[in-house]
C-alpha positions, 0 to 999 in steps of 0.5 A, spaced: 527 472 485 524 478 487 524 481 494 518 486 498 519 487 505 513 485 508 506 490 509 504 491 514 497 493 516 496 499 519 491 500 526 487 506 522 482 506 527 487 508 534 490 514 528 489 521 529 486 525 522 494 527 522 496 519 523 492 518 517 495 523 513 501 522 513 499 514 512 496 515 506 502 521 503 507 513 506 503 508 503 502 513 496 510 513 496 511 505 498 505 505 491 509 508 486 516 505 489 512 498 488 510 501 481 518 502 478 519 494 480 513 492 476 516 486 473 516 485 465 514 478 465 506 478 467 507 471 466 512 470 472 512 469 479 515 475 480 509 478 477 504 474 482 509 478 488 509 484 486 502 484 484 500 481 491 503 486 494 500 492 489 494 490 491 495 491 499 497 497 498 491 499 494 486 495 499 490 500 505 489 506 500 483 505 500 482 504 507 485 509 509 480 515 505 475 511 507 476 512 515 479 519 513 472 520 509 468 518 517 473 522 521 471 529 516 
């Protein structure tokens, strides 16, 4: 069975434009750590874990240039 720590979602609204960089340069690196464990078999739970978690960095990533975007 494969394990990720839990993601937590973090308050961008209360972040400074330096927070937010360096949120986005931390979740970055969390996506390409979760990436080099992508599990082979697309067909297993594991999959549907990892792909979850991939996902939710993504939405954060995503977030995070969008307030980064309304703050320049």
């Amino acid at each position: 069975m494969i394990y990720f720590d839990p993601i937590e979602y973090p308050d961008l609204d209360a972040m400074t434009l330096e927070q937010l960089q360096a949120c986005r340069e931390e979740t970055q690196q969390q996506l390409a750590a979760l990436d080099a464990q992508e599990p082979a078999d697309m067909e297993s739970e594991a999959y549907e874990i990892w792909g979850d978690a991939h996902e939710m960095l993504e939405d954060i990533l995503d977030d995070i240039q969008d307030r980064l975007d309304a703050l320049q």
